[in-house]
N, C-alpha and C positions, 0 to 999 in steps of 0.2 A: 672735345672741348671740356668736357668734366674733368677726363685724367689731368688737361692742361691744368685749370685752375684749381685742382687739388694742389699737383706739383708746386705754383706759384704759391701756393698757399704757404706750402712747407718750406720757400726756397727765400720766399719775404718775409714770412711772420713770424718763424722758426730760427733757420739756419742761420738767416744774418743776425737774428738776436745773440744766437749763443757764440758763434763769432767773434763781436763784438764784445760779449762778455770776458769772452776766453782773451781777447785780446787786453783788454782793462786789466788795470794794475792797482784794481782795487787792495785786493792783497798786500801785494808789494809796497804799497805806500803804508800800508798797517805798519807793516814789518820795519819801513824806514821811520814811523814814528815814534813804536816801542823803543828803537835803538837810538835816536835821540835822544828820551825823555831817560834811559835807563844810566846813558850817557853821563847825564846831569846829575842823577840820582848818586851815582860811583863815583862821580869828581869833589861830590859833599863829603863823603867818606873820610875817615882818616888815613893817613898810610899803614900805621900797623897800629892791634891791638896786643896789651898783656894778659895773656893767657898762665895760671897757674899749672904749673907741672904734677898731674899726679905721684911722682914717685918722690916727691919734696914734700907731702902733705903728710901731718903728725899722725904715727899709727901709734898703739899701743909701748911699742917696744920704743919708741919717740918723745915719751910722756913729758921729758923735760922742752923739746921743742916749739916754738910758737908759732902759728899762720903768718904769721908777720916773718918769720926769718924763711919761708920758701921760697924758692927761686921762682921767677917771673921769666915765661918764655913770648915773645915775639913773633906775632901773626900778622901777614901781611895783608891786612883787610880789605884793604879797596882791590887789592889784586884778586882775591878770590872773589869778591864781587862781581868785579868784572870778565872775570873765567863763568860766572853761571850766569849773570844778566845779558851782557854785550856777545858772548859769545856760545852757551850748550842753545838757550832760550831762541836766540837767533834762527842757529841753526836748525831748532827743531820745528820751530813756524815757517823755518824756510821749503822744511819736508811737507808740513803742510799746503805750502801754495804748491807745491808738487805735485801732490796727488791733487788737489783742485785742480789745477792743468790736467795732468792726464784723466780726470772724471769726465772735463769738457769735452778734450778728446774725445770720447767712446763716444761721447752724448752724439758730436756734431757725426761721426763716423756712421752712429746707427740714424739720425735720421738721412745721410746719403742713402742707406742701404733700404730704409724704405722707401725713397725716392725710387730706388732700381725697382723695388716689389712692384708698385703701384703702375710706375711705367711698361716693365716686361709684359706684366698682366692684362693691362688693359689692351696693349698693343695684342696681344695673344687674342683678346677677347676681339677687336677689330678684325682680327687676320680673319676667325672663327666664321664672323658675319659675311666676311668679303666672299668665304669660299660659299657661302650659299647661293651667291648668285642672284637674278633676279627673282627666282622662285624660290623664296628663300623657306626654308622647312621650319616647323616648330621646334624641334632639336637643337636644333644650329642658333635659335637664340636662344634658348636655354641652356643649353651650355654656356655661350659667351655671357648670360648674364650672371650666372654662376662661377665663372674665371673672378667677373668684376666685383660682384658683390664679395667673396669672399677674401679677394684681395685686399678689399677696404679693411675687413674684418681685422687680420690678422695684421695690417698698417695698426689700426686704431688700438691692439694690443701690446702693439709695438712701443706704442706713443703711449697710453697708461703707465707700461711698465718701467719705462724711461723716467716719466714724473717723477713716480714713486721713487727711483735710483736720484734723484735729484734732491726732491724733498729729505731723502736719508742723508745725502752729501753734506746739505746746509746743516744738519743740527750735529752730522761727527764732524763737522769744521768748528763749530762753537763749543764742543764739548771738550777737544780735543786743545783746542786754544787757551778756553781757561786751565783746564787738568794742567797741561804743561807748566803753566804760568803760576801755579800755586805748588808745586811741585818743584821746581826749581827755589821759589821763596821759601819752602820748607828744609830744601836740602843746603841753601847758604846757613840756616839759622842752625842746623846742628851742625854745619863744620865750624860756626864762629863759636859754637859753646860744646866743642868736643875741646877734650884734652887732651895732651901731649903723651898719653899711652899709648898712643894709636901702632906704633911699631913695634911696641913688644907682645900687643896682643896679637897683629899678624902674624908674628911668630910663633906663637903658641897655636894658633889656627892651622899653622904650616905642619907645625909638628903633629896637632893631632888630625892633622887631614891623611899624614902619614899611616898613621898607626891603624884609621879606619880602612885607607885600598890596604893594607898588608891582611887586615881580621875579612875584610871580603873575600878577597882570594883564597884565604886558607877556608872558608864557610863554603863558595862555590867550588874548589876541587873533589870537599866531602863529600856535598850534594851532587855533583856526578856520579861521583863512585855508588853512591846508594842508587840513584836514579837511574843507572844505566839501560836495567831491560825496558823500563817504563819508554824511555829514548825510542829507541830501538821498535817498539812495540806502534810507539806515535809515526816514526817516518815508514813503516812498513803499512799503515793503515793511509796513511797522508800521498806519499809517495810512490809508494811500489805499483799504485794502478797507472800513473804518469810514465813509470819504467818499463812497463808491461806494452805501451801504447810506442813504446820510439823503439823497442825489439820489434814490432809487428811492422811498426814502421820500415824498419831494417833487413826485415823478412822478403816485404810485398817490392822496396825498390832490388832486389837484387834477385827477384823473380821464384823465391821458394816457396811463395803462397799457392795453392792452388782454388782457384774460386770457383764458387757453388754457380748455377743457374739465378740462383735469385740473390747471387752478390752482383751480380755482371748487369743485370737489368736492373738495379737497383742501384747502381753507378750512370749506368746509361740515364736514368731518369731522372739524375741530378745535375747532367747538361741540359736541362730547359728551365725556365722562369715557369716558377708555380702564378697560375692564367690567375688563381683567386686571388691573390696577393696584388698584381697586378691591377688587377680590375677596382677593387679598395682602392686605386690612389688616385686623388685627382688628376684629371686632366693635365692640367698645365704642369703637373710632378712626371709625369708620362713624357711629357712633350720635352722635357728637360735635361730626362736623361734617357732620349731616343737615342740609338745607338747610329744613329743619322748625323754625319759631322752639321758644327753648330757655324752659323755665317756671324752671329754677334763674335766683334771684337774683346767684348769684355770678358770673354771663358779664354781668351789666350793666356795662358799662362807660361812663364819660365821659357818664353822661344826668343829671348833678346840676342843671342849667337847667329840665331838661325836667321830671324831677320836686318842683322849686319850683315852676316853673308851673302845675303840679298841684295841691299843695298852698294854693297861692295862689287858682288855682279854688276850690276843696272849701270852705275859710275863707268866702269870698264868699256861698257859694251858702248855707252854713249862717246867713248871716247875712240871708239873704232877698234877696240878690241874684241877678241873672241872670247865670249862669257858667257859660255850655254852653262844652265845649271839644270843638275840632275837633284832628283828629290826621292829620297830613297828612305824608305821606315816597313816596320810593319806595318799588318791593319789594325786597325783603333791607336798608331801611333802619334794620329793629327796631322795627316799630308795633305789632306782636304780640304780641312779646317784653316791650316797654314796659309794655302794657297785662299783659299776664302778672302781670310783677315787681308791678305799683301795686295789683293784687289782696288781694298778702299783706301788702300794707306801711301806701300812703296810703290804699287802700280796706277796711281789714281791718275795719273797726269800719262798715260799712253791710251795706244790704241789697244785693246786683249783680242787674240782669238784664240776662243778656249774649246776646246775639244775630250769627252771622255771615250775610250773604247772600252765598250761593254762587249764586246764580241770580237773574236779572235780572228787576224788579220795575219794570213801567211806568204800567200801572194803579193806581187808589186803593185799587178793592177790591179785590185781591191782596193787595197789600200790607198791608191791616188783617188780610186773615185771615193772612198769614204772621206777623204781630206777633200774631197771637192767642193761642199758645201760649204764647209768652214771659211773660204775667202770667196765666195758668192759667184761660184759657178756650179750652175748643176752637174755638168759632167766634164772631167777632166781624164781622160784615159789613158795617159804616160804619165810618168815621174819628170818627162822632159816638159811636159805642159805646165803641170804643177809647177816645178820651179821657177819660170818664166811667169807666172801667175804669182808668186812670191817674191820675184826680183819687182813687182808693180807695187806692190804693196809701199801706205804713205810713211812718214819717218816715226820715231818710235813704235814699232810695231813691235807687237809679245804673242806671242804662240806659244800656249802653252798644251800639252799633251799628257794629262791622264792616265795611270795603267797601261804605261806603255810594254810593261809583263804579255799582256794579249798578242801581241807581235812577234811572237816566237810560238813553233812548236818541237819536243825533242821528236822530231823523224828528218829523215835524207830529205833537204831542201825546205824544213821547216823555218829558217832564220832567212829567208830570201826577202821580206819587208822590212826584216829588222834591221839587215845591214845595209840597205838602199835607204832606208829614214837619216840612220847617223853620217850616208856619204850626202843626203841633202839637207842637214843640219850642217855639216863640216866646211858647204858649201855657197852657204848662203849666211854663218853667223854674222856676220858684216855688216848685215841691212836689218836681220830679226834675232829679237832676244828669244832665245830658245828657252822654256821650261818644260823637265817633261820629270813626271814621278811616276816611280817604280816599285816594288814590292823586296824588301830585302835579300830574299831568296834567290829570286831571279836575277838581281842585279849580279849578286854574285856568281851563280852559275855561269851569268851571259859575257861579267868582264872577264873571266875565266879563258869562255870559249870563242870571245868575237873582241876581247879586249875593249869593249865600248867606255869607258871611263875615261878612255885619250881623246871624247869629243867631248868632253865638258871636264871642265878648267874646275869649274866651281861645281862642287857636293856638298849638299847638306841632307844629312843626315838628324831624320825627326827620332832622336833617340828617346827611350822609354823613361819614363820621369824618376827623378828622386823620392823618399817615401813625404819632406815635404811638400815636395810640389805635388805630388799626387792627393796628399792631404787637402790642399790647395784646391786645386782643381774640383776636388768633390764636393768641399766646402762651398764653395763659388757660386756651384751650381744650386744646390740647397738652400746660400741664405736668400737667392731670387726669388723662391718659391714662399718664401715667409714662414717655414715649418721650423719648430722648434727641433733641436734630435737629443735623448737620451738613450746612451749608450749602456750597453747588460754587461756583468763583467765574465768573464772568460772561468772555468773553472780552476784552472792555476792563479788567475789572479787572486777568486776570493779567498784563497788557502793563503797570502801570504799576509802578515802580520803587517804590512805597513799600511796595506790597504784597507785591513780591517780596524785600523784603529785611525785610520786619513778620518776627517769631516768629511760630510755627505759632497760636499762641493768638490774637494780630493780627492775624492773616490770616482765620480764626474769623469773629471780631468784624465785619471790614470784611467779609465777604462774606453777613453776614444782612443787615449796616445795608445794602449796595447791593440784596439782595434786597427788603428792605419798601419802599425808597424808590422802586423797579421797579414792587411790586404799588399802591401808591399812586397811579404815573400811571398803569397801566393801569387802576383800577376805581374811582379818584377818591373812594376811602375807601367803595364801596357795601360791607355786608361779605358779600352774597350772592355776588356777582362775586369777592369776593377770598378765600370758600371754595372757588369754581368753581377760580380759579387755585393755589389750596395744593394742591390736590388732585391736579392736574394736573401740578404741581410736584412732588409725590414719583414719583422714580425708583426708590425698591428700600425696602422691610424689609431691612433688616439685626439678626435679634437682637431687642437693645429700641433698636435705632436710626434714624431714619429718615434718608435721604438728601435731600435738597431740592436739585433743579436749576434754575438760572437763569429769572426770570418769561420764560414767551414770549407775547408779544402777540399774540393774534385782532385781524385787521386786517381789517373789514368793506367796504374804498372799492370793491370789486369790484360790490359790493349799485348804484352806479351806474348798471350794466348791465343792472337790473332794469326791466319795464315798470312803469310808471307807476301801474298797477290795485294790483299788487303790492308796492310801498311804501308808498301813500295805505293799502291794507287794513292794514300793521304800524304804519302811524300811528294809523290808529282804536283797532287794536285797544291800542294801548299808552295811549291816552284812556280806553275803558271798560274796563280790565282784562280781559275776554275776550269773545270773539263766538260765534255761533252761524252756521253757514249762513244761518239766516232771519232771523238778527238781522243777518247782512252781508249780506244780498241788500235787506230793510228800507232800510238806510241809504242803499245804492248804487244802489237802483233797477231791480237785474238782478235773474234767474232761480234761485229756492235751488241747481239744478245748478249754474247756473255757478259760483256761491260757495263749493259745495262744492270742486268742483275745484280751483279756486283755494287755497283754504284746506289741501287738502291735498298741494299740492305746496309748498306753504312748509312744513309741517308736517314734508315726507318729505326735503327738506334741514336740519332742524333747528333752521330761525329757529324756527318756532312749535310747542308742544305743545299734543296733545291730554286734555282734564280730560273725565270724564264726570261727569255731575250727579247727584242721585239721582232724578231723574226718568229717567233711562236721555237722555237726550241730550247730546249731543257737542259742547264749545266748546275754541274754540280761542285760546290765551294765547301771549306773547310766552317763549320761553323763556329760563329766569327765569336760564341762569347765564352768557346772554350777553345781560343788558337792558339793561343800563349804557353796551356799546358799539355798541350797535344802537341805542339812542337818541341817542344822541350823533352819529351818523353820518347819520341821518335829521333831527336837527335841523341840521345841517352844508348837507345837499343842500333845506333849507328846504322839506322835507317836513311833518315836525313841530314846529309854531308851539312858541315859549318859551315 
């Protein structure tokens, strides 16, 4: 009820003001009266004025000449008039109501975006309450009162710092109004009392503007020659440690490093999120950029392809066509999230049955009884039942399917559920829209070896963002939470000259854009990887402010040095999304001991985590907030097939 009538507050007392202002033509009608009245002013004018010629005026060497015999040049008066009144003045109060427009802009912009703070937050703080339950813990309202209070907080700094940009507008709109306007009356008044020298003084300017680039030129080729070792001396202190750094770099990718014990654990320890860091950030900071796909529609970003191609599906299929669609990305590519958002939007008006496998289905009849649930029979124990149980099902019906990667394994007769799912998807698309996502890897391997691509028409693929869109996206996420962010600059940035001489506010600006263009090459726009690295990125709370240090890249060429067992295992296991002991001893042909072992000494350097299933057993996945560069690096050492 509060958050309510806060919002109302800002949505009636605020937003429609400034609205209404931005819409007013206050301005404008300014602007249309100046140019009336200046109108009048310029038509009083004469046509031309006599201006005397200074080269006709009596010098010395003239002495017999008189003022009176000078020639009298002809100035077009009302026209120049009207060139700085009717038309520079115009235009530069027109630049004026400009930037008043786009000031409103920001204004009405930033009180939507506190609207999102105040709403996300308090909804977070409600959620906070709901999960306590009826015995609800001391904690649990403390927390939630802490989401809400602080949220007001950082709203109400919002809203200060807004005035303040407001109250500054109003008096550079007055300043800037008259300045102009006495500015242009100063500059008609000396072109009506300038004289007719005007073009040969140009000329003399021309020429000696000449004479000055020719005397710089010859002064800076001197000053090199003199200066040279000093050069030399500057880019070897400036430069050579940056050159030292991209050989080493050059060294380590083509595997001629050889690393120490305490390089390698000290690599490994830079695949986990430092817990203190973590712990310093609020709740609702935590909760935002959980590596948890997000169900709010408002964090979709840049997927307008993806959901046409949705909608293009759905049209198809309603019209009795076959429109199974496959959903194929990496992890943290937003397959999840995808499907989320297409829930409330392009699926709103059907029936969903939605299904995830978290556990790996290699059998048929598994497999039918774990779809048994899903259309509300407890047990259904053929494929021949099942389908006959899906021929019932009512009209628009959407079955969507989850990680359908779990559905295979590489041993003799591991793909027996996976090719009996696409002969009762191929079989049934008629009546049910099919959706089912996949994991990139596997997709590939499997259209490869089972050709599955030929049972859905329609693919989309949740490709890895642009360095906008990912900018975007992170953005997004942070201005919900109300934190301000100042960005640190990189050590090549503070070395270059443009930056050290930008204003503090251009300095700002250049050291976010070097920041996302940073996390772009490292995580190749995955945004799972490039929450890993934001996170990682913040060095301190400050207040409501966060600090962000420079992206540092997790550099894996070390992984090299690994046996052979131990790479081919994060190649599989990055194919089937996760393994078990007996599902990697299966594949490999060895002893569940030794798979275990295996598995959990990758696990206990931090390539891989451990998931438990809810059958209580243990698999083991690539961990997820360094996949991007562990894949990459494995396809590099031609480990892991394209």
């Amino acid at each position: 009820s509060e958050r309510d009538d806060v919002l109302k507050a800002l949505r009636t007392e605020a937003l429609r003001k400034l609205e209404r202002t931005r819409r007013s033509r206050e301005i404008s009608a300014f602007v249309d009266v100046l140019l009336r009245k200046f109108a009048t002013i310029t038509k009083s004018l004469p046509e031309e004025c006599l201006l005397i010629d200074d080269a006709h005026i009596p010098t010395r060497a003239q002495e017999g000449m008189m003022l009176a015999d000078a020639q009298l040049k002809r100035a077009p008066m009302r026209s120049i008039a009207q060139s700085y009144l009717e038309t520079e003045l115009v235009r530069d109060l027109a630049d004026i109501n400009r930037m008043f427009i786009e000031h409103f802009d920001v204004a009405i912009h930033t009180f939507e975006e506190i609207q999102q703070i105040i709403r996300f937050n308090m909804d977070a703080a409600v959620e906070e309450l709901d999960h306590s339950g009826e015995e609800s813990e001391p904690q649990n309202h403390e927390r939630a009162s802490e989401i809400a209070q602080s949220s007001l907080e950082r709203a109400a700094v919002r809203l200060s710092a807004l005035q303040s940009e407001l109250q500054k507008l109003e008096e550079k709109i007055y300043a800037s109004s008259t300045a102009q306007l006495e500015e242009k009356i100063e500059r008609l008044d000396a072109v009506i009392s300038a004289n007719a020298t005007l073009v040969s003084k140009m000329q003399m300017q021309k020429r000696k503007a000449t004479a000055i680039w020719q005397t710089a030129f010859s002064q800076a080729r001197s000053w090199i020659s003199r200066h040279l070792k000093r050069i030399q001396r500057y880019i070897a202190v400036r430069y050579q440690p940056f050159a030292r750094e991209a050989v080493r770099d050059l060294r380590e990718s083509l595997g001629l490093k050889e690393y120490t014990p305490a390089e390698i654990l000290a690599a490994y320890d830079k695949a986990k999120l430092d817990s203190e860091v973590l712990d310093s950030l609020p709740f609702i900071y935590q909760r935002l950029f959980d590596i948890a796909p997000l169900d709010s529609v408002d964090f979709l970003i840049a997927r307008e392809d993806e959901v046409a191609s949705l909608e293009q599906a759905k049209d198809r299929w309603l019209q009795g066509l076959h429109s199974s669609v496959a959903i194929i990305g990496e992890p943290g590519s937003g397959k999840t999230s995808f499907i989320n958002a297409m829930e409330t939007t392009v699926l709103r008006d059907c029936r969903i049955f939605r299904m995830n496998f978290e556990q790996t289905y290699t059998e048929i009849n598994s497999l039918a009884q774990a779809l048994s649930p899903l259309f509300g029979k407890k047990s259904l124990k053929t494929f021949t039942d099942l389908e006959a149980r899906i021929t019932k099902l009512p009209s628009k019906s959407v079955v969507i399917l989850e990680d359908a990667h779990n559905l295979f394994l590489r041993e003799v007769g591991g793909f027996d559920a996976m090719q009996k799912l696409m002969l009762l998807i191929a079989r049934t698309s008629d009546q049910v829209f099919w959706i089912c996502s996949i994991r990139e890897f596997a997709w590939r391997y499997l259209d490869h070896v089972l050709d599955i691509s030929a049972n859905f028409p329609v693919v989309i693929n949740t490709e890895n963002l642009t360095r906008e869109e990912l900018e975007q996206v992170v953005l997004a996420r942070n201005k919900v939470s109300g934190f301000s962010l100042r960005f640190l600059p990189g050590d090549v940035l503070k070395q270059r000259r443009k930056y050290r001489n930008a204003s503090p506010q251009s300095q700002a600006e250049m050291a976010q854009h070097a920041y996302f263009n940073a996390l772009q090459d490292v995580t190749d726009g995955n945004i799972l990887s490039a929450i890993f690295y934001w996170l990682k990125s913040i060095r301190k709370v400050h207040e409501d402010e966060l600090v962000i240090e420079p992206v540092s890249e997790l550099k894996l060429h070390f992984l090299q040095g690994l046996h052979i067992d131990k790479l081919l295992t994060m190649a599989m296991i990055i194919q089937h999304g996760s393994l078990s002991s007996d599902e990697h001893a299966r594949i490999f042909g060895c002893n569940q001991q030794n798979s275990q072992t295996l598995l959990t000494q990758l696990a206990n350097v931090n390539l891989l985590a451990r998931e438990l299933e809810e059958n209580g057993a243990t698999k083991f996945s690539i961990n997820r907030l360094i996949y991007k560069p562990l894949a990459h690096q494995l396809q590099a050492m031609h480990v892991l097939q394209d």
